[in-house]
C-alpha positions as CSV (number, residue, x, y, z in Angstrom):
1,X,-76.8,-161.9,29.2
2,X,-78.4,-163.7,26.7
3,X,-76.9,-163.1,22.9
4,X,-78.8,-161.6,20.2
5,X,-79.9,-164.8,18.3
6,X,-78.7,-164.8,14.2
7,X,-78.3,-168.6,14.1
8,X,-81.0,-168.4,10.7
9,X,-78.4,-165.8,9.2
10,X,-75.7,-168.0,9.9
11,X,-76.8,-170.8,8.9
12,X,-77.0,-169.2,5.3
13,X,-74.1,-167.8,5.4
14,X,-72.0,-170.9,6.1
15,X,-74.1,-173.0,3.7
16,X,-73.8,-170.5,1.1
17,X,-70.8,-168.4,1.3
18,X,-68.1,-170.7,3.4
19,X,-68.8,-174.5,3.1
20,X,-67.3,-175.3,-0.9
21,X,-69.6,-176.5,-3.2
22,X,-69.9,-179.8,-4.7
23,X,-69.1,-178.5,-8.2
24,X,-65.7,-177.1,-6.8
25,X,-64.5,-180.0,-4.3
26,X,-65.4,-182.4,-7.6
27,X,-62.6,-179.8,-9.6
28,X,-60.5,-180.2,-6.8
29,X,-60.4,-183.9,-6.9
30,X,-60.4,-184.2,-10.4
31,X,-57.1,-182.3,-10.6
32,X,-55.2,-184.0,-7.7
33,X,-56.6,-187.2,-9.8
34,X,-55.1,-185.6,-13.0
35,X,-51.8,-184.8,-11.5
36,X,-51.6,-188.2,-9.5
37,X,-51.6,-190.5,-12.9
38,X,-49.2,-187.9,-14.9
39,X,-46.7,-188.5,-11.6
40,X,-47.4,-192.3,-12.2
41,X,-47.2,-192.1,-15.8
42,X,-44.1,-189.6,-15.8
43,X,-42.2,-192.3,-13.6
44,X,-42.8,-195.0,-15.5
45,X,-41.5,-193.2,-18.3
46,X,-38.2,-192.1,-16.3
47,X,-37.9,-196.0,-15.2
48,X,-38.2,-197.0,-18.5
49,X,-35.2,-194.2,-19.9
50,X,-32.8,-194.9,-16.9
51,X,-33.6,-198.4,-16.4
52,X,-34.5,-197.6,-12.5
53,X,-37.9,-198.8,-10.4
54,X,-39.2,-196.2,-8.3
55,X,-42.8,-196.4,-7.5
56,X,-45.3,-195.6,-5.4
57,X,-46.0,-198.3,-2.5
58,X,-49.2,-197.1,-1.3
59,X,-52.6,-194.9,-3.0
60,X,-51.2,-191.3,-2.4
61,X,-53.0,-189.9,0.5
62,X,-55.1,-186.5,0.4
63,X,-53.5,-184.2,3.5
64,X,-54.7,-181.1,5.2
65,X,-57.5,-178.8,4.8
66,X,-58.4,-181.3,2.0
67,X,-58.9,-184.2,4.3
68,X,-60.1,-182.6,6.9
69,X,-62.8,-181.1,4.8
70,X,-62.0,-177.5,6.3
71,X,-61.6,-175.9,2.6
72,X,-63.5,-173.3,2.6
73,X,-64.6,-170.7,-0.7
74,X,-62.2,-168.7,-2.4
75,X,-62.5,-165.4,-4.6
76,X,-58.6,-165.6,-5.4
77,X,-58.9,-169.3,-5.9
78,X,-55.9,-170.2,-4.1
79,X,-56.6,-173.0,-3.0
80,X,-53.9,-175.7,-2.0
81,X,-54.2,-179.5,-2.6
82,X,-51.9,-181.4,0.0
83,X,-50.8,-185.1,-1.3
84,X,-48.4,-187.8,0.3
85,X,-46.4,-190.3,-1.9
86,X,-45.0,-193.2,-0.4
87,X,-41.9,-194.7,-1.6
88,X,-40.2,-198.3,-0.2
89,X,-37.2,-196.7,1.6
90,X,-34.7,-199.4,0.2
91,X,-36.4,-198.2,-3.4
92,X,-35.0,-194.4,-3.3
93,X,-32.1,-192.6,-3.3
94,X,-30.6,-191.8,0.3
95,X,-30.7,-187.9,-0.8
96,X,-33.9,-185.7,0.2
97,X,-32.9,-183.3,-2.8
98,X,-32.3,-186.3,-5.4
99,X,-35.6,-188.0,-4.6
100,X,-37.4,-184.2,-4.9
101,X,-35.4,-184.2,-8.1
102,X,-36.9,-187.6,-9.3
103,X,-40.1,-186.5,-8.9
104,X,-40.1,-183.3,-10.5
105,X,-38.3,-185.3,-13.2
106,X,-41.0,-186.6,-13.6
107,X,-44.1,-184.6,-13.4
108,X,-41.9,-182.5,-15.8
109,X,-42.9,-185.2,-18.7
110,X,-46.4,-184.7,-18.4
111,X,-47.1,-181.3,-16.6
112,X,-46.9,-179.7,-20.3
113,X,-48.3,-176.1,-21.1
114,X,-48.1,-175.0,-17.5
115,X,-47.2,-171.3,-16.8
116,X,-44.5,-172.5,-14.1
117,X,-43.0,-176.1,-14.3
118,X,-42.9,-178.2,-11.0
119,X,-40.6,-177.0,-8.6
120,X,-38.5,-179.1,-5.9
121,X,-39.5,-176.7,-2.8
122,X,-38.0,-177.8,1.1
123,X,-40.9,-179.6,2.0
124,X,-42.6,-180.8,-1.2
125,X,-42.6,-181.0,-4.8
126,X,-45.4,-178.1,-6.0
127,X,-47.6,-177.7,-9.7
128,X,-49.0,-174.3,-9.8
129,X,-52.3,-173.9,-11.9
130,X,-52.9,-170.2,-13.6
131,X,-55.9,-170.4,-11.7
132,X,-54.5,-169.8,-8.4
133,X,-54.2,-173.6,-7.3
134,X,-51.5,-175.4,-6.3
135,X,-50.8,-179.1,-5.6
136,X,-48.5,-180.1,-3.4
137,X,-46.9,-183.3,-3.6
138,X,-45.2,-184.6,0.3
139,X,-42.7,-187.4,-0.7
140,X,-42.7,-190.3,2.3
141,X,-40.5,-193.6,2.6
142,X,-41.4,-196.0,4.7
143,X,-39.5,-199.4,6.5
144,X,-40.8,-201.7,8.8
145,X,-39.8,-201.7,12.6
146,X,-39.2,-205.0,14.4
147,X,-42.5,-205.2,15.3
148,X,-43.2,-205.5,11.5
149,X,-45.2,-202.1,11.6
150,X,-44.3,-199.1,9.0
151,X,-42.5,-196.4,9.8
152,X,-43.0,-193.5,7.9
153,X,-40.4,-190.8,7.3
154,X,-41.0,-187.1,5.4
155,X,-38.4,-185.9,3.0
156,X,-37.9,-182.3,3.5
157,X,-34.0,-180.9,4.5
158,X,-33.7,-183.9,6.0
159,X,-35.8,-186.9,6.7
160,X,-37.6,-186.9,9.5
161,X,-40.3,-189.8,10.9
162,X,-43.5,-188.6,10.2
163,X,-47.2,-190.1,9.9
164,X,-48.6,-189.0,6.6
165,X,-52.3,-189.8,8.2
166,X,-51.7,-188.9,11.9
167,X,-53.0,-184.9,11.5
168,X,-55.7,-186.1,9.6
169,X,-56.7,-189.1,11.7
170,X,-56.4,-186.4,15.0
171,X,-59.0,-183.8,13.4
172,X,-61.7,-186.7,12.5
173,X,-61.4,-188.0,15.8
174,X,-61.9,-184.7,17.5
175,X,-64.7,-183.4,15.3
176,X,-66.4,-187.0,15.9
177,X,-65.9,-186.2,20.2
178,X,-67.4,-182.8,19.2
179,X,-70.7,-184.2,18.2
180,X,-68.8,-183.3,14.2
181,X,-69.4,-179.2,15.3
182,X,-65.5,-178.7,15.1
183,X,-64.8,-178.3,11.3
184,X,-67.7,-176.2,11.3
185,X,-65.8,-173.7,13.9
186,X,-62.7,-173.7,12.0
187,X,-64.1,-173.6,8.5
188,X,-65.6,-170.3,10.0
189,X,-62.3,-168.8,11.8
190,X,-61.2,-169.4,8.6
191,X,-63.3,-167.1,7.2
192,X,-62.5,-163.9,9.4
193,X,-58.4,-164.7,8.9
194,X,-59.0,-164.2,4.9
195,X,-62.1,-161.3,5.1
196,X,-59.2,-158.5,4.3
197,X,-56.9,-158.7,1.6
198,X,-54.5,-156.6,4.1
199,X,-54.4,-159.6,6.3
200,X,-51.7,-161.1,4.8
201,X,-49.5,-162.2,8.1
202,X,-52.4,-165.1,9.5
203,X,-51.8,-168.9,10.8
204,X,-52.2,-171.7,8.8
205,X,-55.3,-174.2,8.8
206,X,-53.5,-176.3,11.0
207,X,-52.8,-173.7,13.9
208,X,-56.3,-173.0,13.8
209,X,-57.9,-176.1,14.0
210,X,-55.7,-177.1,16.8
211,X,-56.5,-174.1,18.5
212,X,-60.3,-174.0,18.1
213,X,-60.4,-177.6,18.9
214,X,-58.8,-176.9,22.2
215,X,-60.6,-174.0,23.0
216,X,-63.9,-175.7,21.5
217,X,-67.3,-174.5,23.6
218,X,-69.5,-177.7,23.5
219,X,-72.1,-176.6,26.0
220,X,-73.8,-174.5,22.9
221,X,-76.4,-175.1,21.1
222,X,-76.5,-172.2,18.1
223,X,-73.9,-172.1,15.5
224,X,-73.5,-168.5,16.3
225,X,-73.2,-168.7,20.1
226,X,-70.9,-171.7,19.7
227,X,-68.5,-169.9,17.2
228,X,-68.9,-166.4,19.1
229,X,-67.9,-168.5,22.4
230,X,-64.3,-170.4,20.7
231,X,-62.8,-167.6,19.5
232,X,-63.5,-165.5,22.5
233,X,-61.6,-168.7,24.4
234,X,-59.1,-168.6,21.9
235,X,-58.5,-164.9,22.0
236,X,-58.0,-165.0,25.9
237,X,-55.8,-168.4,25.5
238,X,-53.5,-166.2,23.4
239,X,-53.4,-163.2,25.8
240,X,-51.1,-165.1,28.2
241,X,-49.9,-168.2,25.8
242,X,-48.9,-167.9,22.5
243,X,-47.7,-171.0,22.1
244,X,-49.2,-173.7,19.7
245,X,-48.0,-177.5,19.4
246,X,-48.7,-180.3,17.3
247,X,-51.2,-182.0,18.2
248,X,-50.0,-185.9,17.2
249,X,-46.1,-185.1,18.1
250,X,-45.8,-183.8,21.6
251,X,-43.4,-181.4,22.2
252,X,-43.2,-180.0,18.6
253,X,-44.1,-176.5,18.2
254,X,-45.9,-175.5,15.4
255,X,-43.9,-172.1,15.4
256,X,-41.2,-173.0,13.4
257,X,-39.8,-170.0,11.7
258,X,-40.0,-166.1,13.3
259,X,-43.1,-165.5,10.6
260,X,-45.1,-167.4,12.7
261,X,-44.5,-165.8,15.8
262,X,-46.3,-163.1,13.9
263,X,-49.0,-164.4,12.4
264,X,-50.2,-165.9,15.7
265,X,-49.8,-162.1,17.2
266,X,-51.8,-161.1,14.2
267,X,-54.5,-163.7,15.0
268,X,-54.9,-162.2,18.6
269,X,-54.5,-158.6,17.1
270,X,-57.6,-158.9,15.0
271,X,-59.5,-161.2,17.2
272,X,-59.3,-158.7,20.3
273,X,-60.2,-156.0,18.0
274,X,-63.1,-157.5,15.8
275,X,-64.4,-159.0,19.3
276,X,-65.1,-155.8,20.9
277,X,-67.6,-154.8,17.8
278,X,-69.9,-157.7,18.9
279,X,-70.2,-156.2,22.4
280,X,-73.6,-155.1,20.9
281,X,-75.1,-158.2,20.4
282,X,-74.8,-159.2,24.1
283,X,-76.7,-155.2,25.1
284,X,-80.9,-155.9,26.1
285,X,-81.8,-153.2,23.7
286,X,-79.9,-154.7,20.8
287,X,-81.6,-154.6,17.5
288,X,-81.6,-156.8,14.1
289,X,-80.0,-153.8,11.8
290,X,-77.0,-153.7,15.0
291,X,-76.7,-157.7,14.9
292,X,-76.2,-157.7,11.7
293,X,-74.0,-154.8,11.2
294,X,-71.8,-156.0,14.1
295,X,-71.5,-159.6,12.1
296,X,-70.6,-157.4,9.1
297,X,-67.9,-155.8,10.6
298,X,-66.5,-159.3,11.9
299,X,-66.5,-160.8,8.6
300,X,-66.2,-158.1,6.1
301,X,-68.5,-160.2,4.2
302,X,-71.3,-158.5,1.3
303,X,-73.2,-161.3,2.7
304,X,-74.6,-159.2,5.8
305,X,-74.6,-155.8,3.7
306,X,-77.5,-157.5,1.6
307,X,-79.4,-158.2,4.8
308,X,-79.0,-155.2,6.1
309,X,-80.0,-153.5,3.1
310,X,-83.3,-155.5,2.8
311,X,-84.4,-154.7,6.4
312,X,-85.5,-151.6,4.6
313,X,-87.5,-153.2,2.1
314,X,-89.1,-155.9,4.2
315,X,-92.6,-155.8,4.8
316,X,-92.7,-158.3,7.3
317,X,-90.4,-158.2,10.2
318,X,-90.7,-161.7,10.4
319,X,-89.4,-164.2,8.3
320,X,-89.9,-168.2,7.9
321,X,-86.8,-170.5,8.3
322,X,-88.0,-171.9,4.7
323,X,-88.2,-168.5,3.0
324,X,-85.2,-167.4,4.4
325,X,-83.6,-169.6,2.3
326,X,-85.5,-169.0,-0.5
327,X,-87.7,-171.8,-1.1
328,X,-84.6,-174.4,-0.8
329,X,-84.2,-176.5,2.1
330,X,-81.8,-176.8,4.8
331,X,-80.8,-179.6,6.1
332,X,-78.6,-179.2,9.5
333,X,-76.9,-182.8,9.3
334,X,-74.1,-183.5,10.7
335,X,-71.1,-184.6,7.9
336,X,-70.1,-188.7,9.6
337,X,-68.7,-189.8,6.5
338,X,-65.3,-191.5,6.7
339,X,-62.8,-192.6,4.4
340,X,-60.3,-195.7,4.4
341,X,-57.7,-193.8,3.0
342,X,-57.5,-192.1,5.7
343,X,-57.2,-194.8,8.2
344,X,-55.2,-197.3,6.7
345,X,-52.6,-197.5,3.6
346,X,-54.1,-198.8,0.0
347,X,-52.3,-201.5,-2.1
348,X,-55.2,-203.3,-3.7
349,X,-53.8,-207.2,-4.3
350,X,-56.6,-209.0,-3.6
351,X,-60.2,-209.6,-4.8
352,X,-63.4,-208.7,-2.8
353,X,-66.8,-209.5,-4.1
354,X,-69.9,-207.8,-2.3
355,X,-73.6,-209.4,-3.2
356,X,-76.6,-208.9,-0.7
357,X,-79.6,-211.8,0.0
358,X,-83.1,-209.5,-0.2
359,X,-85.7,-210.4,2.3
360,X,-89.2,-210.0,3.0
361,X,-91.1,-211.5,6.0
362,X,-88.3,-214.0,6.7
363,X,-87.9,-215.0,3.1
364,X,-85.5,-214.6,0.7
365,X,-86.8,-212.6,-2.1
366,X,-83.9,-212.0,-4.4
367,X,-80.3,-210.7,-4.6
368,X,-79.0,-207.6,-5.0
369,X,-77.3,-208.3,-7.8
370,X,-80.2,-209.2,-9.8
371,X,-82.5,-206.1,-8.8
372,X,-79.2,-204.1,-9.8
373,X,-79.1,-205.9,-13.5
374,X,-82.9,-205.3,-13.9
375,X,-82.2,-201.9,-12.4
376,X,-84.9,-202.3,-10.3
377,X,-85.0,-200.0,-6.8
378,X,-85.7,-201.6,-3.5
379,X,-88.7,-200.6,-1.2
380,X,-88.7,-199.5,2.2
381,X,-88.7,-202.1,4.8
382,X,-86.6,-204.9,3.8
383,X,-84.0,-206.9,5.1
384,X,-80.8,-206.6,3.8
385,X,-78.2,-210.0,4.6
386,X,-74.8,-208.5,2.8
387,X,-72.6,-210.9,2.3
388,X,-68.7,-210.9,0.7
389,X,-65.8,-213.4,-0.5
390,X,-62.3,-212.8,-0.5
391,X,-59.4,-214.7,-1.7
392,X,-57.1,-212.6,0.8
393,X,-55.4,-215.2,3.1
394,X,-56.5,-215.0,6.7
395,X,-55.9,-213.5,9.6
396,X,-56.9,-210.0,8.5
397,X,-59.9,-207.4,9.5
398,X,-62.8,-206.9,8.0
399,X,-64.1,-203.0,7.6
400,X,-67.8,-202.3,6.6
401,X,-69.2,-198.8,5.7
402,X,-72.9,-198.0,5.3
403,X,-73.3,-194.9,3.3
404,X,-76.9,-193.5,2.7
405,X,-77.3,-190.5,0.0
406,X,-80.1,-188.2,-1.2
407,X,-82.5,-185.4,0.5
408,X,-84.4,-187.7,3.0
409,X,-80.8,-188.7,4.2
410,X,-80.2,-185.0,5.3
411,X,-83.8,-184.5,6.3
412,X,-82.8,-187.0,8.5
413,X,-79.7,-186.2,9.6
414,X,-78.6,-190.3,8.8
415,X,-76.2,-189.9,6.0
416,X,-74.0,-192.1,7.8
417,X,-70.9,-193.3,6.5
418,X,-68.4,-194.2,9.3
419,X,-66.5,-197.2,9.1
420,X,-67.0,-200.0,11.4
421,X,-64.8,-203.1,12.3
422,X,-66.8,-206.4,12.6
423,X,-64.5,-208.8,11.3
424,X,-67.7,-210.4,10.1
425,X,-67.7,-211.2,6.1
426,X,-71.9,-210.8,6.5
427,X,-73.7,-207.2,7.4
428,X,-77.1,-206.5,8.0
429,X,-79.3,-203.5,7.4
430,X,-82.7,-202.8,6.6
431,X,-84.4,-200.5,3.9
432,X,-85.3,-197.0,5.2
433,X,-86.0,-194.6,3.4
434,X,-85.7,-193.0,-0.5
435,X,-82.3,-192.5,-1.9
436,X,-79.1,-194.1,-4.0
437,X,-76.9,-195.5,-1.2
438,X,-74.1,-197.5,-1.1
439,X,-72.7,-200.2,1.1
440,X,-68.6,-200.6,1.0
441,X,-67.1,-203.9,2.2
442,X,-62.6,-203.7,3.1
443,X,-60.1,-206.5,4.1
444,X,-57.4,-205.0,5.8
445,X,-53.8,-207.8,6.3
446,X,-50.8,-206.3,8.4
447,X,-52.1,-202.9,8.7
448,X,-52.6,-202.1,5.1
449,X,-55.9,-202.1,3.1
450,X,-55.6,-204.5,0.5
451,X,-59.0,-205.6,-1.2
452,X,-62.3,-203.2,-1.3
453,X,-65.5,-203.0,-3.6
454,X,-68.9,-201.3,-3.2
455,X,-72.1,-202.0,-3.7
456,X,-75.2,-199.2,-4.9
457,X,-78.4,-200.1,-2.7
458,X,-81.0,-198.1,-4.5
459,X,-84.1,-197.4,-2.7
460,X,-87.3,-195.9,-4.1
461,X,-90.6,-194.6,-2.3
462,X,-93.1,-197.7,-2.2
């Protein structure tokens, strides 16, 4: 029985009322930025009083629903920003508490005017904002193995070995497998776990993701068939397993204290019960009004009230895709991007200079360089020969990254952005299409990134 079909409705609704905007993931960042240099600054202020050294070895990394870009919007505002710091193990105390203590030392210094100083918790050092955000700071150390790779251990009660990338590197790999449909399905289930304030007692992003990734239904097409489809999997999963494990440390369940065993009855609770009222939309007689009022009931959302509501005012039963969403357009792309931080550690020690040979018919028209000094865009159709210099001593890898930006990107569906190993210091591409897009350019030595630099490729219409 075919399902009633509100993949137009859905569409909006994810676009508008779950995926975060670009305003509030740029606040976001700007306030794990802010927090990041007042830990720097704060330590070299504590170095400087008790004539110690601690530093950070590596970039701090972004973790969780951050990374994984499953954040999705918040009334409350409570959102949570997940960040690892690395230390040199032989450059920290042996105690879990006295390194915690050494870092809320120093965020102390600068963290001025806050309602709640930073607090040592088991598992991280947390800044709340007034606002409802938190930051979380994960303390690391790391050492090298005898096969001269890092191993990375977490400072909670104890330390225990831990990849501070590994969860991150599992859920781009998956959503990449799943045609990038997964943090789609998961930014969505977490939607229906926070419709009802009631619903306090639900799993965490990462019990979510790795149960919609494992219960994931590929073979659909619609955003609302392939959502309705996982949860009814995961539902049934949890009938007769309740059971959840990480996905990157086998053998480790993700229950870890009684709460949880709750929240995950919750989740199959709700799910079972919310399920049944979309029995309707699988009936041959179902109408639009009883679609949408079944997806109301599932999301507790105002979202499909207002539809509902103008049904009654409509004087078209029909409706275009393009004035369905008001005269904006929609672009269904799929998010590729990746990110080096993710993939590999960042100590920058080395330079890396990008420049690009323009080309017309065979011939060499120009460089980059100098089009970007006059500030004048490139045309459709050329041939790009990007080149780069590094002082960085050999062996080591070479990364490139092809990022294209603007509407005809989306239109598209080629925003691109994934990084690719050549081991090649010279790229080619060709001019496409309209927009202000960027080419990135990484040397990675011993498993750690340590020279990048970008350069814009602007593109006008000819």
């Amino acid at each position: 029985m075919a399902m009633y079909n509100l993949e137009q409705e859905f569409k909006k609704f994810y676009k508008d009322h779950v995926v975060l905007s670009r305003d509030e993931k740029n606040n976001l960042f700007s306030k794990k930025n802010t927090n990041i240099e007042r830990l720097k600054e704060g330590l070299k202020e504590y170095n400087e009083e008790n004539k110690t050294d601690y530093k950070l070895t590596e970039e701090p990394i972004i973790q969780g629903s951050m990374a994984m870009s499953t954040i999705i919007q918040n009334d409350n505002k409570d959102y949570d920003i997940d960040v690892a710091i690395v230390f040199d193990k032989e450059n920290i105390p042996e105690g879990t508490i006295s390194t915690k203590n050494i870092v809320v030392n120093a965020l102390k210094r600068k963290c001025t005017g806050f309602n709640k100083e930073p607090e040592a918790k088991t598992n991280c050092v947390r800044i709340e904002y007034a606002e409802g955000y938190h930051i979380d700071f994960a303390i690391y150390r790391r050492y090298k193995d005898e096969n001269d790779n890092f191993i990375y251990e977490h400072c909670g009660s104890e330390w225990r070995i831990r990849d501070p990338r590994a969860i991150t590197k599992w859920f781009l790999e998956q959503n990449k497998q799943k045609n990038y449909n997964l943090r789609e399905v998961v930014r969505l289930l977490k939607m229906f776990t926070k419709s009802r304030e009631k619903w306090v007692n639900m799993p965490g992003g990462l019990i979510l993701s790795v149960l919609a990734n494992e219960q994931f239904q590929s073979s659909y097409d619609r955003m609302d068939e392939r959502f309705y489809y996982t949860i009814k999997a995961i539902r049934d999963r949890l009938a007769t397993n309740k059971d959840v494990y990480n996905p990157v440390e086998e053998n480790q369940s993700l229950k870890l204290v009684s709460q949880d065993d709750i929240k995950i009855n919750n989740l199959f609770n709700r799910l079972d019960e919310k399920l049944s009222k979309l029995d309707v939309l699988f009936m041959p007689n179902c109408t639009r009004i009883e679609a949408l009022e079944a997806w109301k009931e599932f999301f507790n959302h105002s979202f499909w009230e207002e539809l509902i509501q103008s049904e009654g005012q409509k004087k078209t039963v029909t409706k275009s895709y393009a004035s369905f969403f008001d005269g904006e357009e929609y672009f269904d792309y799929k998010d590729t991007e990746e990110f080096i931080e993710y993939l590999f550690p960042i100590n920058i020690q080395y330079q890396l200079e990008i420049d690009c040979k323009i080309k017309k018919k065979g011939q060499i028209i120009g460089l980059l360089s100098s089009f970007l000094k006059r500030r004048e865009p490139l045309l459709p159709g050329y041939d790009l020969e990007f080149y780069a210099h590094t002082n960085v001593p050999k062996p080591y890898r070479i990364l490139w990254k092809v990022k294209n930006q603007g509407t005809e990107a989306k239109r598209r569906n080629q925003i691109r952005g994934q990084i690719v190993e050549t081991n090649q210091l010279i790229h080619h591409e060709v001019t496409s299409f309209k927009g202000n897009h960027y080419v990135e350019c990484y040397i990675v030595k011993d498993g750690v990134c340590v020279a990048r630099n970008r350069i814009p490729v602007p593109i006008k219409i000819s």
